[in-house]
LUMKOLLO-513488 format. One line per 3 residues: their letters; for each residue y, x, z negated of C-alpha. Coordinates in Angstrom, 3 decimals. Example, Ala and Ser with C-alpha at 12.3 -4.5 7.8 and 13.67 -1.06 7.14 Angstrom:
# residues 2
AS) -4.500 12.300 -7.800  -1.060 13.670 -7.140
# end
This chain:
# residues 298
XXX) 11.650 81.096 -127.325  14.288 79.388 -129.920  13.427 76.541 -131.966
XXX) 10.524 75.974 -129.687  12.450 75.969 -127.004  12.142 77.540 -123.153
XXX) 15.158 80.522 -123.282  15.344 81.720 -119.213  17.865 84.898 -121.129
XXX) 14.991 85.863 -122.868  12.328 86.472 -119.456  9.199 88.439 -119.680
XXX) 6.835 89.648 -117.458  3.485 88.689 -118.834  0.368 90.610 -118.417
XXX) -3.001 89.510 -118.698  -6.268 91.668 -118.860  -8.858 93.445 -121.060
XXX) -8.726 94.926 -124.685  -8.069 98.205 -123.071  -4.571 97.390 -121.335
XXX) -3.417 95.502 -124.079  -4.518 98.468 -126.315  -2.620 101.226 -123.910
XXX) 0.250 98.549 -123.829  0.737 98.542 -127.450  1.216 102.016 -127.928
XXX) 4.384 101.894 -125.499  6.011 99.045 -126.447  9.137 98.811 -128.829
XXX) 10.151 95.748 -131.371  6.102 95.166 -130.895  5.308 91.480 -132.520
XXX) 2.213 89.406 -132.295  2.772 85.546 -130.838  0.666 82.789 -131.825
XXX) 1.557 79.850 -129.732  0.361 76.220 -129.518  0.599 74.567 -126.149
XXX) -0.485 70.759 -125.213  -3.887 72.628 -123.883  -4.856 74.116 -126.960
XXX) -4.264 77.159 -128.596  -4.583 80.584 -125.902  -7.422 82.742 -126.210
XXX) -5.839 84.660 -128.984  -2.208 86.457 -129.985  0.348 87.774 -127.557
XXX) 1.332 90.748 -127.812  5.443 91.038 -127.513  7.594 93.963 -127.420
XXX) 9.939 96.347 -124.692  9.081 98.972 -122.376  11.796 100.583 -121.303
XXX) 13.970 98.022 -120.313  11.349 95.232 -119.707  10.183 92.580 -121.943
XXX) 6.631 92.468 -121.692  3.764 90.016 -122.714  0.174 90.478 -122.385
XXX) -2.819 88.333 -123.349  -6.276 89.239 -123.342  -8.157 86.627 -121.082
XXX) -11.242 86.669 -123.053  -9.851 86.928 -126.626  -10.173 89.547 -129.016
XXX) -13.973 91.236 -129.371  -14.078 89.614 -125.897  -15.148 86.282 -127.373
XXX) -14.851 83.743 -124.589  -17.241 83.961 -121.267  -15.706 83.298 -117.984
XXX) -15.854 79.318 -118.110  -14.468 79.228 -121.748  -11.031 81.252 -121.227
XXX) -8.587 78.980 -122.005  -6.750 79.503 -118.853  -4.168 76.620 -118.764
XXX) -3.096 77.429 -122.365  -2.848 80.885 -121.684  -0.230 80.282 -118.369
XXX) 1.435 77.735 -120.242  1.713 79.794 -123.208  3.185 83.101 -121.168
XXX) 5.433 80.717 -119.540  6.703 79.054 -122.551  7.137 82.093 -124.687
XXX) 9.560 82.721 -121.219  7.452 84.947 -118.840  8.355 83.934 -114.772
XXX) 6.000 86.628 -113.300  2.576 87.967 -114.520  0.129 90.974 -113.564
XXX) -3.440 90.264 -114.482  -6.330 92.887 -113.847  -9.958 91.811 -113.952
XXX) -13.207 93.115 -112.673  -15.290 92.200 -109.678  -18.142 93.429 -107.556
XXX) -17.627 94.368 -104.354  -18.941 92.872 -101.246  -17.669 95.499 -98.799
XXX) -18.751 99.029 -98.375  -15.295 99.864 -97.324  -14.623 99.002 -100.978
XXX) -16.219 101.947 -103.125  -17.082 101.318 -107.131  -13.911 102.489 -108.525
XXX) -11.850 101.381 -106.180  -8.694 99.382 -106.715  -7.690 96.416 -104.551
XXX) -4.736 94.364 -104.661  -6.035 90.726 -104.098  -4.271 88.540 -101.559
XXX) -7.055 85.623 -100.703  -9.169 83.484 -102.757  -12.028 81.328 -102.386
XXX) -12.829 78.957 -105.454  -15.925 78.102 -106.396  -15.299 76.801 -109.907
XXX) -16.303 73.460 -110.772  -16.283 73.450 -114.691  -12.588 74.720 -115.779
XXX) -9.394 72.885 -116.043  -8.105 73.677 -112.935  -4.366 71.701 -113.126
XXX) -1.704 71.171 -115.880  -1.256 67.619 -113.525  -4.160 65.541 -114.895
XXX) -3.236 61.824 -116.149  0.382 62.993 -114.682  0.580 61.887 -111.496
XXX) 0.026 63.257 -107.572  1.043 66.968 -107.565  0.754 69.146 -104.913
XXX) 1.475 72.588 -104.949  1.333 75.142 -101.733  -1.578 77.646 -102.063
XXX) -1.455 79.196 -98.883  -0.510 82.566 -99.935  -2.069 82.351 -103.205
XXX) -0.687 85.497 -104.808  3.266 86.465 -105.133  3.818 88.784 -101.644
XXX) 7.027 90.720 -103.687  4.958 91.238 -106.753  2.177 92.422 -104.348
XXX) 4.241 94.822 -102.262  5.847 95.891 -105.567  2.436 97.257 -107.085
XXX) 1.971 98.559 -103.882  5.086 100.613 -103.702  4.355 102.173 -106.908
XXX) 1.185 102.910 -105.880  1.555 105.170 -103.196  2.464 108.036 -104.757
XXX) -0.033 107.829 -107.411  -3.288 109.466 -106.961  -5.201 105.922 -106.588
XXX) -7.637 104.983 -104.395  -6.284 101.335 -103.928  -6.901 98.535 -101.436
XXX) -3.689 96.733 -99.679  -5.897 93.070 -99.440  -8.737 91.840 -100.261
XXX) -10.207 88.450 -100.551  -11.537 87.162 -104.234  -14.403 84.495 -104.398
XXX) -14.279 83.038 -107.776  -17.660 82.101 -108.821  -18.196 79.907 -112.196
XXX) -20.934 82.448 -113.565  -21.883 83.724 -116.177  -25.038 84.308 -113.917
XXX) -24.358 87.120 -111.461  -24.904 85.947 -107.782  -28.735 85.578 -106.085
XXX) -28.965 88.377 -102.994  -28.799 84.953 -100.551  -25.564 83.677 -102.519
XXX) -24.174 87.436 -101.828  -25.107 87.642 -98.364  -23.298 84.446 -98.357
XXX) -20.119 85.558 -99.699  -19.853 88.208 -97.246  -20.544 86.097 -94.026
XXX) -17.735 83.998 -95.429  -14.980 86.749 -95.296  -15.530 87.692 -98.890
XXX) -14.563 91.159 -100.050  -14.937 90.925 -104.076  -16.922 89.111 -106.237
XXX) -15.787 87.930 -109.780  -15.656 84.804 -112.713  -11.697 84.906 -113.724
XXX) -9.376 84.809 -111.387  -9.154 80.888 -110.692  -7.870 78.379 -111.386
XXX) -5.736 81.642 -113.333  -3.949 81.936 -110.210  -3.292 78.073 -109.161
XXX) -2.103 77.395 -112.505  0.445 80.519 -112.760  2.037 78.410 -109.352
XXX) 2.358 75.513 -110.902  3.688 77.184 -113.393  6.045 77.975 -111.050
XXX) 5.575 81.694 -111.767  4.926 84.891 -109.572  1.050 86.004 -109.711
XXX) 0.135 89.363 -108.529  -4.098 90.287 -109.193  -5.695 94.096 -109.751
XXX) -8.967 93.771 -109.205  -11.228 96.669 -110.867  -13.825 97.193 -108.789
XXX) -17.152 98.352 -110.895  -19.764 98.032 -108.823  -21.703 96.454 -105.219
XXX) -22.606 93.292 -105.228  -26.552 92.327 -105.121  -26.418 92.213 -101.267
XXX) -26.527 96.021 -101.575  -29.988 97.128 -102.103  -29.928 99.755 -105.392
XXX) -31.241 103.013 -105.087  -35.127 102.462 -106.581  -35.269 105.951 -107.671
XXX) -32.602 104.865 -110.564  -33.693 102.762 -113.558  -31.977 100.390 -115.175
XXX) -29.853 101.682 -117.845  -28.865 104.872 -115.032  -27.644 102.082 -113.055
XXX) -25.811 100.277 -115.824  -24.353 103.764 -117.231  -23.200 103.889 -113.501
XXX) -21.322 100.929 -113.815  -20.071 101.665 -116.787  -18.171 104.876 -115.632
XXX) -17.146 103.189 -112.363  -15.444 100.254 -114.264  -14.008 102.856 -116.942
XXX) -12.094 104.558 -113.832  -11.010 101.573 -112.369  -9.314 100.875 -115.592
XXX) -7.992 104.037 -116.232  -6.706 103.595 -112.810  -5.353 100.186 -113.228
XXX) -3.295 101.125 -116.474  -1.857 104.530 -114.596  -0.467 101.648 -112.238
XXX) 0.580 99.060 -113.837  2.133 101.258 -116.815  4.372 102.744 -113.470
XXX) 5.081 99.319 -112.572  6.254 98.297 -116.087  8.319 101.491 -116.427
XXX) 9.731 101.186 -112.847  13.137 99.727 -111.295  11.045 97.413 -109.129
XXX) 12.442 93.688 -109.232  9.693 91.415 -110.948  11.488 88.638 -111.525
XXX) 12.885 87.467 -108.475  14.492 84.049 -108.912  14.818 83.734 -105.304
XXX) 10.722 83.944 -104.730  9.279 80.826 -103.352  6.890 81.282 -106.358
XXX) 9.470 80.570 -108.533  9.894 77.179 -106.906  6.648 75.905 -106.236
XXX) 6.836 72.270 -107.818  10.617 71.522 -105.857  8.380 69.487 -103.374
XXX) 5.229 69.257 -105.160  5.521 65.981 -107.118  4.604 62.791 -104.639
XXX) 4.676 60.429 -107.363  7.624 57.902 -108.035  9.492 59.794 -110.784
XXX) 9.762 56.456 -112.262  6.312 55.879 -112.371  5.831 58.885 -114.840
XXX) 5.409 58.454 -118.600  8.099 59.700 -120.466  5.769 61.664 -123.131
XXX) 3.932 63.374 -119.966  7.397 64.379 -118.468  8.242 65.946 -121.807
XXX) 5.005 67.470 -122.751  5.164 69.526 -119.359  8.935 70.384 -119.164
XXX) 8.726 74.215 -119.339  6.956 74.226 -116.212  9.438 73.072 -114.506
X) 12.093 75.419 -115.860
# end
């Protein structure tokens, strides 16, 4: 960004996760600067970190701030997207955790999410409010290149990784009853998690590519636990699954970064999500709101 403008010559692929990508991240990349950017949502949940790997640009954000300081309905998700895309990021990775709701799915286990189901009623959940009547396509909710991309460079990694899965986005920051998980599952459910929406719906109307790692750390509550094991054996349990999750996760997604896979498609229909999307009279909206929102639709 130049004089606080939107530079498409200067595209990044952002990344958003925890403290320990952005730590793992930092130690690879070149030119390494720390962003702190205002958007018309607020400030993000804390700086970006900015630098090169290889021959990427690369931006990552930790989603819940540093010392992992906001819960799951106080990320700051719509100033984090707009922030990514305004610094000039058109694609982004994120990783978070999530129970999982299928034995298929072992703690551990990586899957690359392709569904969601939203259950989120208290987060900003569109840059469009006071706008006007915008409509963006959710069908495929997640970026399919991005997807096969991670994919790709998965394979011949020793990773145990799933091709789909479907994410239900709870509000939290209670874990789910054993009748809400039981739930889940009888809905087509296969994770469990806080963070991924509205992360994803705003990244489209962002008009930027969204791919999803989901770490998974342990079973859901619908799984009975093993009543031999106390508590803390069954949190230290956790602990080490999520631990190689991550260590999986940033094996991948360092690959990805250091790769010759194309992340930033301009061709994606991703990339032109709001082309269709706005059903009000352009006349009809407020100059100030058309400005205020203009890097989304570069």
């Amino acid at each position: 960004m130049k004089g606080g403008t939107y530079d498409m010559a200067e595209a990044l692929i952002g990344v958003i996760g925890g403290t320990g990508l952005g730590d793992a991240l930092a130690g690879q990349l070149t030119g390494l600067e720390q962003r702190r950017e205002q958007t018309p949502f607020g400030a993000p949940s804390g700086p970006i970190l900015v630098g090169t790997l290889g021959t990427r640009r690369i931006a990552f954000i930790g989603r819940h701030g540093p010392g992992h300081r906001y819960g799951p309905s106080e990320v700051p998700f719509a100033a984090n997207i707009f922030a990514l895309k305004q610094l000039g990021a058109r694609a982004v990775i994120a990783s978070g955790a999530v129970g999982s709701l299928r034995e298929a799915i072992a703690p551990g286990d990586l899957v690359i999410v392709d569904q969601f189901i939203d259950k989120t009623f208290r987060r900003q959940n569109t840059f469009f409010q006071g706008y006007g009547a915008v409509h963006c396509e959710l069908a495929q909710p997640t970026c399919g290149r991005l997807r096969q991309a991670l994919l790709r460079t998965a394979d011949p990694l020793d990773i145990k990784i799933h091709t789909q899965g479907t994410y239900v986005c709870m509000e939290g920051p209670q874990f789910s009853t054993r009748a809400e998980s039981v739930m889940h599952r009888s809905w087509g459910g296969d994770l469990i998690g806080m963070t991924a929406m509205p992360e994803a719906k705003l990244a489209r109307e962002a008009q930027m590519c969204y791919a999803l790692v989901a770490l998974a750390s342990d079973y859901d509550c619908w799984r009975p636990h093993d009543p031999s094991k106390g508590k803390q054996t069954l949190l230290q349990e956790i602990r080490s699954n999520l631990q190689t999750a991550t260590d999986n996760c940033l094996k991948l997604i360092e690959a990805l970064l250091s790769g010759d896979e194309d992340l930033l498609g301009d061709d994606c229909g991703c990339r032109k999500s709001l082309e269709l999307a706005v059903w009000t009279d352009p006349q009809r909206i407020e100059a100030s709101r058309k400005e205020k929102l203009a890097v989304l639709f570069e």
